[in-house]
N, C-alpha and C positions, 0 to 999 in steps of 0.2 A: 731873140735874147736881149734885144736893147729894151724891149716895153717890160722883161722882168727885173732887171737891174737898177732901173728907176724906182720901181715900184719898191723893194727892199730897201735901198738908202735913203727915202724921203716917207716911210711910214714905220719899218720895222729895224731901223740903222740900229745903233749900239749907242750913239751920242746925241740923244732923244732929248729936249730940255729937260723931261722929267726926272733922265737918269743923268744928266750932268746934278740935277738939285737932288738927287737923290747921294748921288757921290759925295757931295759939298755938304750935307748936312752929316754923313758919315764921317768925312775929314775934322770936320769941327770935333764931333761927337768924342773921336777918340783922341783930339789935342787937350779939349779939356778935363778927358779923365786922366792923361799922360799928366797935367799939369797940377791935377789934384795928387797924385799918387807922389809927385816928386813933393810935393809940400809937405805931404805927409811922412816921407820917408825924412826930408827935412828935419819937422817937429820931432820927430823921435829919435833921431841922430841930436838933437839940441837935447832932450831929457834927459839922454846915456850920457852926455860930456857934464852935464848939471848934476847927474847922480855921483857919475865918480868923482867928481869937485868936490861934494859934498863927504863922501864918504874918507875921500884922502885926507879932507881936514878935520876928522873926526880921528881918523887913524894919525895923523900928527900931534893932535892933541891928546891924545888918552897917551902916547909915547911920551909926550913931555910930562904930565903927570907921572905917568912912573918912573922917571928918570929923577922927578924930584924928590920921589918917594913918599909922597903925600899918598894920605891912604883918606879914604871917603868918609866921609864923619857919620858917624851912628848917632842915631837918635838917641837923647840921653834923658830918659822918662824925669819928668818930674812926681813930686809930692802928689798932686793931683793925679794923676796915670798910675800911680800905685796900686798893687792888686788888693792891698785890706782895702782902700780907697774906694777902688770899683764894687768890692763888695759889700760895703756897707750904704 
C-alpha cells in the first residue's frame, strides 16, 4: 500500500502546479470582473443622483415661474410672417 500512495500524491495529487496556476488564474479572473461590475454599478449609481439633480432643479424652477406668474411669451408674428405676406 506504501508504493501506491506515493504514486497518487506525487503525480495524480489535487495541488499539481498546473492546478495551483489554474486556481490563480481563476481568482484573478473573477476579481477583476467583481471589480468591473462594482465600477459599473458605481457609474450608474453616479448618472441616477446626476438625473435627479437635474430634474429637481428643473422642477424648482418651472415652480418659481409659476409662483411669479410669468407666463411664456408667444411669438408675436411680424409684418413679414404675415399670411397676405407669405402669399404674395
Amino acid at each position: 500500500m506504501a508504493d501506491h500512495t506515493r504514486r497518487f500524491t506525487r503525480h495524480h495529487g489535487f495541488l499539481t502546479l498546473w492546478a495551483l496556476f489554474f486556481l490563480a488564474s481563476v481568482s484573478l479572473l473573477l476579481s477583476v470582473v467583481g471589480v468591473g461590475l462594482a465600477a459599473r454599478r458605481e457609474t450608474t449609481n453616479q448618472l441616477v443622483r446626476d438625473y435627479q439633480q437635474s430634474t429637481q432643479k428643473i422642477v424648482h424652477q418651472t415652480r418659481q415661474l409659476v409662483k411669479k406668474g410669468a407666463t411664456p411669451r408667444r411669438h408675436q408674428p411680424t409684418k413679414a410672417d404675415s399670411p397676405q405676406r407669405l402669399l404674395e
